[in-house]
N, C-alpha and C positions, 0 to 999 in steps of 0.2 A: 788767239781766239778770244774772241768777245765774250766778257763774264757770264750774260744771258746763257750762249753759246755751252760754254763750259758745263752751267748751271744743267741745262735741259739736256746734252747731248748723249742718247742712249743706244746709236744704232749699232753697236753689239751687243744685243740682247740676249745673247745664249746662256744656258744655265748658269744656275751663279747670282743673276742678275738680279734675284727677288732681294729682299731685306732679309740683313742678316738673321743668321738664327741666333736671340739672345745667350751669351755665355760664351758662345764659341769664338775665337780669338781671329783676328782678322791675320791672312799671313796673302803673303806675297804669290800671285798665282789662283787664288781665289778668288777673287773678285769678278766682276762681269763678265761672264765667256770662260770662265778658268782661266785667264793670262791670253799671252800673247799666244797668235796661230789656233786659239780654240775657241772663234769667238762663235759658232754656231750658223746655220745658214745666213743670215741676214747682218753679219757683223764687217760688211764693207761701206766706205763713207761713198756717196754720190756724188757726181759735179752737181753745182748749183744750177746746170742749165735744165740736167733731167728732173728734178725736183721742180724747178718752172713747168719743165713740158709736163710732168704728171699732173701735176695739179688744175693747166689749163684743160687737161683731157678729161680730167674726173669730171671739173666744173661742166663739161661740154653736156654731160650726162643729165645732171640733177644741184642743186644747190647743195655746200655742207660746209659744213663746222670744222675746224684747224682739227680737231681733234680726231673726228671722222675721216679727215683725207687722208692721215694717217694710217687707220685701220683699213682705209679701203687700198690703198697701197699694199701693206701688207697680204692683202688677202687677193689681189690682182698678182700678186708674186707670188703667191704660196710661203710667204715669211722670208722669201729671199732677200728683200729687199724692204723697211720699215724706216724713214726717216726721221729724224728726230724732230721735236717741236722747234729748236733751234734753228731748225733749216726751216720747215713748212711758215711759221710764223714773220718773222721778218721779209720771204719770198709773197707772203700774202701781201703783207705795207707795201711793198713792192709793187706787185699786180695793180692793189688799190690805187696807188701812184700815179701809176700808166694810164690808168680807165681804162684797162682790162678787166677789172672784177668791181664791183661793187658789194660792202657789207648791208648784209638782210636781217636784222633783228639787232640787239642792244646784248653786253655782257656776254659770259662766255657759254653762252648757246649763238651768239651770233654766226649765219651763215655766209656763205659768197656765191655770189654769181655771177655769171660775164654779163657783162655791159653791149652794146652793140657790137661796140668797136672790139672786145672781145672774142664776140661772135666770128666775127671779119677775119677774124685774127686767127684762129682756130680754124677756120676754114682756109686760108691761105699759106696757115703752117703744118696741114695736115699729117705729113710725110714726118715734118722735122718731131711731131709733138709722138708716133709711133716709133720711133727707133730709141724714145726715151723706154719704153717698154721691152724694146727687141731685144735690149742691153745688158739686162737685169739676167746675171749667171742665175743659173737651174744648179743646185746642189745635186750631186749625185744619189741614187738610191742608197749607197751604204755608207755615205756620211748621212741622211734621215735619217736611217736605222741605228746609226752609232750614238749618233745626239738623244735617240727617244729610248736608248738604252741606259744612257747616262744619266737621265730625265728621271726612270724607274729606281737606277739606282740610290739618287738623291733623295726618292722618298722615301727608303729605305732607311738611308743615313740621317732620316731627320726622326727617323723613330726610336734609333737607340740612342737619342737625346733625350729623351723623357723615358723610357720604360725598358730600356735593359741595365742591366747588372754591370756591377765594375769588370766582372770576371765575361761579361756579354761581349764589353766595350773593347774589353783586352783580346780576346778572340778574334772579334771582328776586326780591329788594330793592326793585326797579325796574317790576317786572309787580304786587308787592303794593302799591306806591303808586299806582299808574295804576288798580286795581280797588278800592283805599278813594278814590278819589274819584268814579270813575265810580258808585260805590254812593251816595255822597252827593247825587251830580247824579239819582238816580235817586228818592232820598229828596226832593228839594225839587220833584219835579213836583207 
């Protein structure tokens, strides 16, 4: 993976993913998504072709900024799917390359939009640029609900960082191990 690559790549965004909360010790399983297999709806990587096809589709739309096609992604998926700058950016130089797209403004507000040929392009790959969308898995209803549970929890647990009691801490301690195991005895049914 290319340093850039590495640098930006966040498409398992599931809880976790924010900055640390200072003090608290980094352990294995924590980190973005909770570990492996939790990474939350949107924590699958794309091929590079559907990140091509979304972006010439968004572009079909309206002019936008790396940073925006991102968000518009995401929100055309319902968070299913969120590319990372890693992918969108490099696939932009790309497009630019081709004279598919052309950059609209200077600095990192600059925007893109298709070129003629672009245009042309978009219309001739109609089919291929919607099965980039068709693709994109729909998270079931009670994994939503399980991640926006997890969500509430977390700000729970960022509370008795600052304002409960050693004897709070230890309680609560004591109820989070009794509910990772009762989750696991629920897991081996």
């Amino acid at each position: 993976m290319h340093a850039d690559e590495h640098r930006f790549h966040h498409d398992g965004h599931g809880f976790g993913g924010g900055p640390r909360m200072a003090g608290w010790p980094e352990r294995p399983g924590f980190g973005r998504g909770f570990g492996p297999g939790f990474g939350g709806p949107g924590g699958r990587r794309r091929a590079k072709g559907d990140v091509r096809s979304a972006i010439l589709s968004l572009l079909a739309d309206s002019p936008l900024n790396g940073y925006a096609i991102i968000k518009a992604v995401a929100e055309k998926t319902d968070d299913a799917w969120r590319p990372s700058p890693g992918s969108v950016y490099p696939t932009l130089q790309q497009l630019v390359d081709e004279g598919l797209i052309a950059p609209v403004g200077e600095g990192r507000k600059t925007e893109f939009e298709l070129t003629d040929d672009g245009r042309a392009y978009v219309a001739d790959h109609e089919d291929e640029l919607n099965r980039a969308w068709a693709s994109v898995p729909q998270p079931a209803a009670s994994a939503v609900e399980l991640f926006q549970a997890v969500g509430k929890l977390m700000g729970v647990l960022g509370q008795f960082r600052h304002t409960a009691t050693d004897e709070q801490r230890k309680a609560a301690t004591e109820k989070i191990d009794e509910t990772r195991k009762a989750l696991y005895l629920i897991l081996a049914d």
